[in-house]
Backbone as a printed PyTorch tensor [residue, N CA C, xyz], in Angstrom:
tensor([[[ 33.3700,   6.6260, -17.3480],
         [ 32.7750,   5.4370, -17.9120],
         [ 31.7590,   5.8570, -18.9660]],

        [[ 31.7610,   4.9960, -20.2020],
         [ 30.8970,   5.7970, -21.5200],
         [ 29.6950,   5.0490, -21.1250]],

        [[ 28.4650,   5.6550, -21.4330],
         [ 27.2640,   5.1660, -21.0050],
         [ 26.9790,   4.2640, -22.3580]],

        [[ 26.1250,   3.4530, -22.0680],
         [ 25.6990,   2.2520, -23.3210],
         [ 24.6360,   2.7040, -23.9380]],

        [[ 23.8560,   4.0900, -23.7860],
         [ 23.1990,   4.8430, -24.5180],
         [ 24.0620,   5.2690, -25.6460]],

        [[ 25.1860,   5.6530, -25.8650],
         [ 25.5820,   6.9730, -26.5220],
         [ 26.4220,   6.2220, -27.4470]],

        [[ 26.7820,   4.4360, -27.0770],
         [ 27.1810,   3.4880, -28.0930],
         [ 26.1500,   3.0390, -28.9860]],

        [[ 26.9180,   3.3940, -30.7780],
         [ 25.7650,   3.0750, -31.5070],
         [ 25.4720,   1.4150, -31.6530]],

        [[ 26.3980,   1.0570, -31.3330],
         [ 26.1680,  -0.5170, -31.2640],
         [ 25.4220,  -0.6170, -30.4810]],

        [[ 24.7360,  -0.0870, -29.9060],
         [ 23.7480,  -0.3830, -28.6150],
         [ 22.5110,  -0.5580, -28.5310]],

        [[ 21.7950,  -1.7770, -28.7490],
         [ 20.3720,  -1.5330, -29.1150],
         [ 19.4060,  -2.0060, -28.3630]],

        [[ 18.4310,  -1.6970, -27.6120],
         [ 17.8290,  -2.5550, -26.9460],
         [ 15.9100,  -2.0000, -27.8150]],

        [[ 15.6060,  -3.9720, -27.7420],
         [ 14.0400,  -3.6840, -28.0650],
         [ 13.1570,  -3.4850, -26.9290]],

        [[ 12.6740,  -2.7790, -27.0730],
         [ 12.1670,  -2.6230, -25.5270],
         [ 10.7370,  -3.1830, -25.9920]],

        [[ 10.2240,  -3.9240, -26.6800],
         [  9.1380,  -5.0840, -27.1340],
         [  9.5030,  -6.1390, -26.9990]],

        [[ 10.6940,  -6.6330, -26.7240],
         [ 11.2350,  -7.7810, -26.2350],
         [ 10.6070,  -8.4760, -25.3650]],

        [[ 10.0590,  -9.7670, -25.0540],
         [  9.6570, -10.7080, -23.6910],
         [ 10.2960, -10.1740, -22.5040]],

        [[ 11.7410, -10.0960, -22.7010],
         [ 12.7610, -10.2450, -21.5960],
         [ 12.6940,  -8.9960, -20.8690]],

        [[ 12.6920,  -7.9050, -21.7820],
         [ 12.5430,  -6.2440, -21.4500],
         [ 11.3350,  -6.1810, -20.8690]],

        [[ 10.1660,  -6.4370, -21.2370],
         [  8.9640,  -6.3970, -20.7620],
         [  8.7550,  -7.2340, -19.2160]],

        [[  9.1070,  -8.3080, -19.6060],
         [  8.5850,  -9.0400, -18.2220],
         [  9.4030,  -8.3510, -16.6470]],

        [[ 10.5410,  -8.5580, -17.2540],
         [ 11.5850,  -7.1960, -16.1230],
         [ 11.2860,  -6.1040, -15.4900]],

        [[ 11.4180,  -5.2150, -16.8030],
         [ 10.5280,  -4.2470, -16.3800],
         [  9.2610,  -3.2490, -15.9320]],

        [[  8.3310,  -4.3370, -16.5960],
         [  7.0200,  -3.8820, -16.4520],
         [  6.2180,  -5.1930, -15.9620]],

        [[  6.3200,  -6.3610, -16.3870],
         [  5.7710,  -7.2570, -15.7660],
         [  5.7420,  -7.9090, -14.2760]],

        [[  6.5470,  -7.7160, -13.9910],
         [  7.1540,  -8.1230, -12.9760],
         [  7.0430,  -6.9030, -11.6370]],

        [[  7.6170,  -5.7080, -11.5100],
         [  6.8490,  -4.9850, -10.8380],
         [  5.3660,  -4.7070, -10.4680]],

        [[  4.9600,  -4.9380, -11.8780],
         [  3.1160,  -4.5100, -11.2020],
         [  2.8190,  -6.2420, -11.2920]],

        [[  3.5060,  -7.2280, -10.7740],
         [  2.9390,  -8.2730, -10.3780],
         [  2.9240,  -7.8390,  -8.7560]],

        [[  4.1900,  -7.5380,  -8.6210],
         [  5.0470,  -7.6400,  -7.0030],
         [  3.5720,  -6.1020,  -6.3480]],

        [[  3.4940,  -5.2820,  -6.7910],
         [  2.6310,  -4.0750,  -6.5210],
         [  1.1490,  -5.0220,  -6.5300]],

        [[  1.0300,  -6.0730,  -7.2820],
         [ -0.1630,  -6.4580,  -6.8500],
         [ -0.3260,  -7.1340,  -5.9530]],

        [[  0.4580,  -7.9880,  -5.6360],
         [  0.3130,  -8.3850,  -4.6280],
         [  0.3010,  -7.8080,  -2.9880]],

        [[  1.1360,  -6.8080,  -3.4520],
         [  1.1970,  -5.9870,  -1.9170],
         [ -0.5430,  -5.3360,  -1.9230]],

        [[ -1.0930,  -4.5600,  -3.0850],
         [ -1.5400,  -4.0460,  -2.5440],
         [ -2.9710,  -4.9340,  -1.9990]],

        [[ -3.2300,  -6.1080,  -2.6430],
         [ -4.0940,  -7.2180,  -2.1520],
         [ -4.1960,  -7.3810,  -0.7000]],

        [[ -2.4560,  -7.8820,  -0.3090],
         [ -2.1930,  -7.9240,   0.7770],
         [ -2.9540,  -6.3070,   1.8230]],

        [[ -2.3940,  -5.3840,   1.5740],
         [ -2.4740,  -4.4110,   1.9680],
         [ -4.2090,  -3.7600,   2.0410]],

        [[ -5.2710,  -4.3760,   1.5820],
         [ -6.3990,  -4.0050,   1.4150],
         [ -7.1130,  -5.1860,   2.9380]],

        [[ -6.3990,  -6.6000,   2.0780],
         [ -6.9700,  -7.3770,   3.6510],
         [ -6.3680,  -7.1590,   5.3200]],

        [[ -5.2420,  -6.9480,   5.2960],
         [ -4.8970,  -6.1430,   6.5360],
         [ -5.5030,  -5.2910,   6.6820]],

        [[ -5.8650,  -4.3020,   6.1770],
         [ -6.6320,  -2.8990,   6.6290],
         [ -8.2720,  -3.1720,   6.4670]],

        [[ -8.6030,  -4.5200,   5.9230],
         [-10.0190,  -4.7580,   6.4970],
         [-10.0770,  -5.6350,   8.1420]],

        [[ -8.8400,  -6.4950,   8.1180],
         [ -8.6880,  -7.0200,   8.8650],
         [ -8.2140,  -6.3580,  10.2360]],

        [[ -7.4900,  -4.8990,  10.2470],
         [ -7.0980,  -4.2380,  11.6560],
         [ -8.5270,  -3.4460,  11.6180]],

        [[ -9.1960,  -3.0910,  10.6370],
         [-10.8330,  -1.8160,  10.8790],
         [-11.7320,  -3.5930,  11.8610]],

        [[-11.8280,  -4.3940,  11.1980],
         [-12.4320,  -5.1790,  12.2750],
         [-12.2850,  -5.4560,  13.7840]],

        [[-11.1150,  -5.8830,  13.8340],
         [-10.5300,  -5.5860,  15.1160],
         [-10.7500,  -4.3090,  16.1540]],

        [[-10.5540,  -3.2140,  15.1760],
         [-11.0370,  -1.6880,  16.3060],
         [-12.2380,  -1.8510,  16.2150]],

        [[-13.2160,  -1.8940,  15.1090],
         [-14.5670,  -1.8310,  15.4360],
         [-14.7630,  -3.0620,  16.2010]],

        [[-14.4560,  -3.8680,  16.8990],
         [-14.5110,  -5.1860,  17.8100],
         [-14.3730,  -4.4310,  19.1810]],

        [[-13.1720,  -3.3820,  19.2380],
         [-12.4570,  -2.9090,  20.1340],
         [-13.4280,  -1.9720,  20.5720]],

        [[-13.7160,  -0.9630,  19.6920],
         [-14.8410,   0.1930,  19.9200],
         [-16.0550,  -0.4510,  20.5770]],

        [[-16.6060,  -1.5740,  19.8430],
         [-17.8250,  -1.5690,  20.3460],
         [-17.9010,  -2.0780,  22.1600]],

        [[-16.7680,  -3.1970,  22.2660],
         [-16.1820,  -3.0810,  23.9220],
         [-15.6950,  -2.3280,  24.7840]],

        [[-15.7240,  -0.8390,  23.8240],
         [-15.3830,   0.1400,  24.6950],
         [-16.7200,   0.5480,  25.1200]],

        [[-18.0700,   0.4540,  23.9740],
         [-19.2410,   1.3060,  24.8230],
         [-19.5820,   0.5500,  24.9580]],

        [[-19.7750,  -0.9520,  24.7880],
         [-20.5090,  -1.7110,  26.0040],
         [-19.7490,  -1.5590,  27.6450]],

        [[-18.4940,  -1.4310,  27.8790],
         [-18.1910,  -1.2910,  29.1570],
         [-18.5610,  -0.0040,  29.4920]],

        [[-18.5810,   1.2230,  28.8430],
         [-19.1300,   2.3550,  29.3710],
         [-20.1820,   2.2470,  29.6720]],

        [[-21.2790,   1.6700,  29.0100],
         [-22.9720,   1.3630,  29.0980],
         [-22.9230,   0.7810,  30.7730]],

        [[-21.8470,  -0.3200,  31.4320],
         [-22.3480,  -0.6820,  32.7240],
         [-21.3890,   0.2560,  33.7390]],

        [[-20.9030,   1.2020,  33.4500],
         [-20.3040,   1.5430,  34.4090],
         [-18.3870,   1.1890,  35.0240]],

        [[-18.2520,   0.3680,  33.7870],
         [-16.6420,   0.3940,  33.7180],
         [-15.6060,   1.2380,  33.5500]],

        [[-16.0120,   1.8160,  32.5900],
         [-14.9890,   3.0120,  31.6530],
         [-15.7180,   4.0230,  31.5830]],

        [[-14.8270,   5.0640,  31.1480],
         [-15.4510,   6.3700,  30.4500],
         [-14.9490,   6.9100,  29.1980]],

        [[-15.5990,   6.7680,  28.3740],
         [-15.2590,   7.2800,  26.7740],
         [-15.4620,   8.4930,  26.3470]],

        [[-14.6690,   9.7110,  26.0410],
         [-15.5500,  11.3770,  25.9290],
         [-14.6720,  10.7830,  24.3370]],

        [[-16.1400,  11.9750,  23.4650],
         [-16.1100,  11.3980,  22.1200],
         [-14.8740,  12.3400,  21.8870]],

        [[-14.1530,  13.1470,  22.0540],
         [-12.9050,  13.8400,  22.0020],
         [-11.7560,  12.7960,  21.9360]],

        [[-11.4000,  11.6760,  22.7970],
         [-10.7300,  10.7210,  23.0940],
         [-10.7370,   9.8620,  22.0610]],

        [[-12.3940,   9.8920,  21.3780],
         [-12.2920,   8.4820,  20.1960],
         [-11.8560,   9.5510,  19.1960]],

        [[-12.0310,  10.5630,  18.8860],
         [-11.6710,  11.2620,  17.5530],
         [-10.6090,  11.3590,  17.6020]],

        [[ -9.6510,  11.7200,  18.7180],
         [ -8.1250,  11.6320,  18.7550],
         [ -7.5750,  10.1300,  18.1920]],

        [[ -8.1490,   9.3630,  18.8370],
         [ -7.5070,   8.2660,  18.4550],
         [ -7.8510,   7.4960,  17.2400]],

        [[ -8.8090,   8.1500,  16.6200],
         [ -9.2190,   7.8350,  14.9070],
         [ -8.3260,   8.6580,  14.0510]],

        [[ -8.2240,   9.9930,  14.7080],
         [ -7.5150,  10.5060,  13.7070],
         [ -5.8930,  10.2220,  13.8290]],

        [[ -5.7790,   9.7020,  14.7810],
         [ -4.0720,   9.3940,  14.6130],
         [ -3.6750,   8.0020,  14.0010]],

        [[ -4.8050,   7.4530,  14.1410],
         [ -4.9090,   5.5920,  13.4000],
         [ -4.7810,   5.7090,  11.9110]],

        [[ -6.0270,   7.1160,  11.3350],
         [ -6.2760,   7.5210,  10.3060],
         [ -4.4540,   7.9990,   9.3310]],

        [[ -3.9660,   8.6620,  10.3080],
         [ -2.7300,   9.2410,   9.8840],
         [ -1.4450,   8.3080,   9.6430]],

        [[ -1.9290,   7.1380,  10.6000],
         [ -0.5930,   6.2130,  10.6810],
         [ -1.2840,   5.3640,   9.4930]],

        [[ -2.4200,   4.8810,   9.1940],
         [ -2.5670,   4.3480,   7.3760],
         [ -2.3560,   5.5030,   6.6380]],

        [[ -2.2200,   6.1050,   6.3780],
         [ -1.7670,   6.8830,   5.1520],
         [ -0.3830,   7.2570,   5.1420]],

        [[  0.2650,   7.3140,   5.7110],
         [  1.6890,   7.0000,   6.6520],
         [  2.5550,   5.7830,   5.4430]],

        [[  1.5140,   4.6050,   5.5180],
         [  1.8680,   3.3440,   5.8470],
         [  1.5410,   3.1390,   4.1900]],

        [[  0.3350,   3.9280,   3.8690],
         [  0.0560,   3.5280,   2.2740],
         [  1.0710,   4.4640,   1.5970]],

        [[  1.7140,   5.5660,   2.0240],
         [  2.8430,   6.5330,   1.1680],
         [  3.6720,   5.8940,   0.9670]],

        [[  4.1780,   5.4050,   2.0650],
         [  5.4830,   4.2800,   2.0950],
         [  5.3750,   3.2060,   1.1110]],

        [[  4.3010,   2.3890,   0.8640],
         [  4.1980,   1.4810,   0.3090],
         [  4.3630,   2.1010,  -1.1160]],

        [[  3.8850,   2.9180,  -1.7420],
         [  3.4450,   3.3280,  -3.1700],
         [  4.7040,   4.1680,  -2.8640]],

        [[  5.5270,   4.3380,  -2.0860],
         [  7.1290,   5.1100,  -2.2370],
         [  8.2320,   4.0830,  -2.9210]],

        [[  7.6520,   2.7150,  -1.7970],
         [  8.6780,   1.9960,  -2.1040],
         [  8.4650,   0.7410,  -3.7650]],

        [[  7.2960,   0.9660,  -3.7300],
         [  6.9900,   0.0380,  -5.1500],
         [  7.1620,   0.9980,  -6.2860]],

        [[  7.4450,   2.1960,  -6.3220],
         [  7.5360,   3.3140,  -7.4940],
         [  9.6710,   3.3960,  -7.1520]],

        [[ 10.1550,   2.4120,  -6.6930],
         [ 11.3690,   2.6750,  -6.8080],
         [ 11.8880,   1.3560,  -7.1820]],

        [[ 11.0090,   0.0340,  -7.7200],
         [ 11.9140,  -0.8410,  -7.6830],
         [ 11.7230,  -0.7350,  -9.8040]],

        [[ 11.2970,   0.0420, -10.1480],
         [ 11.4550,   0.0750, -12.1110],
         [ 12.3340,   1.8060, -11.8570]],

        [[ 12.6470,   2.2290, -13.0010],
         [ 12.9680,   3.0840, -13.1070],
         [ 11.8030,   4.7450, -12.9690]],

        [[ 10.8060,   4.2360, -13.7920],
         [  9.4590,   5.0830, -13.6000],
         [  8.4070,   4.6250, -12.5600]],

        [[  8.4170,   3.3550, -11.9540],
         [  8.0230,   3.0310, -11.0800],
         [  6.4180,   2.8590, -11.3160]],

        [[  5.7400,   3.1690, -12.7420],
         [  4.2650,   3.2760, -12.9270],
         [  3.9680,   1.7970, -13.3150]],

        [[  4.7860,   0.8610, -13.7700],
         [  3.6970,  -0.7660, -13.2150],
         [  3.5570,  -0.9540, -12.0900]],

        [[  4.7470,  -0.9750, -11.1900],
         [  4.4160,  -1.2480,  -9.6180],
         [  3.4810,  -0.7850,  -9.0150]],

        [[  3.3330,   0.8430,  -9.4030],
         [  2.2410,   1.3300,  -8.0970],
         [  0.8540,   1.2640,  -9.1390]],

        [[  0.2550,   1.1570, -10.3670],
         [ -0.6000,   0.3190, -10.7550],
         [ -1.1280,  -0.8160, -10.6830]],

        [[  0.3110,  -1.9300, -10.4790],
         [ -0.2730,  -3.1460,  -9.5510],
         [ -0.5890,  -2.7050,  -8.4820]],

        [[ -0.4060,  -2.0110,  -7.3620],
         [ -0.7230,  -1.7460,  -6.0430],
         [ -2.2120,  -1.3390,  -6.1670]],

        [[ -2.3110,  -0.3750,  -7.0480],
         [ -3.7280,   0.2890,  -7.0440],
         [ -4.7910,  -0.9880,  -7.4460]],

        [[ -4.1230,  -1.4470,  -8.2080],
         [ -5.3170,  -2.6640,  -8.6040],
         [ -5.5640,  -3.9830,  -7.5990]],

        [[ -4.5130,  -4.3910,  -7.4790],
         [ -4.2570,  -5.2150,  -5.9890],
         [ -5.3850,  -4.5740,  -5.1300]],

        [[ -5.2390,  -3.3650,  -4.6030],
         [ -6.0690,  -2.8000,  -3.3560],
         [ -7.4530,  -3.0850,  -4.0630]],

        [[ -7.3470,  -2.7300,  -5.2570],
         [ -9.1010,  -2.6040,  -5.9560],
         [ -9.3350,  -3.8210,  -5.1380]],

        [[ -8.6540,  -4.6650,  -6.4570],
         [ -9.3680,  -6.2970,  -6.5770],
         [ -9.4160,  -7.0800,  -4.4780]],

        [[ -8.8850,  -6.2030,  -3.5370],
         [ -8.6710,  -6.9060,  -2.4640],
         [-10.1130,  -6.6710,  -1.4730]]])
């Protein structure tokens, strides 16, 4: 099959509305929004553990539980690992829906800013 590069009849403006909004507009819309999304979830699950944490040492304080700070660092650092996990994926999968993939994960980055 002859590629539509190598036909000289073949011209595309890539200043075009249509070219632009496709390809570049439109991804780092979709990247912004995720990463918006993606900034209030991850303020919204850090609230929740720090909700969680602090009911862990108030029940230790009366004699409920026992917390060794070994136990909370384990389980920060594996929380820690599963967001970054979760943000690779995201900036994997928004850098595959253009060909270069740099509006999408620019919307993402800015999304997260602005979130």
């Amino acid at each position: 099959m002859k590629s539509d590069f190598n036909d000289p009849t073949f011209s595309t403006d890539i200043f075009s509305s249509a070219f632009l909004l496709g390809n570049i507009g439109a991804p780092f819309v979709i990247g912004l929004a995720v990463g918006y999304f993606a900034k209030k979830m991850l303020r919204t699950a850090l609230f929740l553990a720090g909700g969680a944490i602090v009911l862990l040492f108030v029940s230790e304080y009366y004699g409920v539980i026992k917390v060794t700070d070994a136990e909370l660092q384990l389980v920060a650092n594996s929380a820690t690992e599963a967001a970054k996990s979760s943000g690779d994926f995201l900036v994997s999968r928004l850098s595959s829906i253009t060909s270069k993939g740099v509006s999408g994960v620019a919307g993402f980055f800015l999304g997260f800013k602005l979130g």
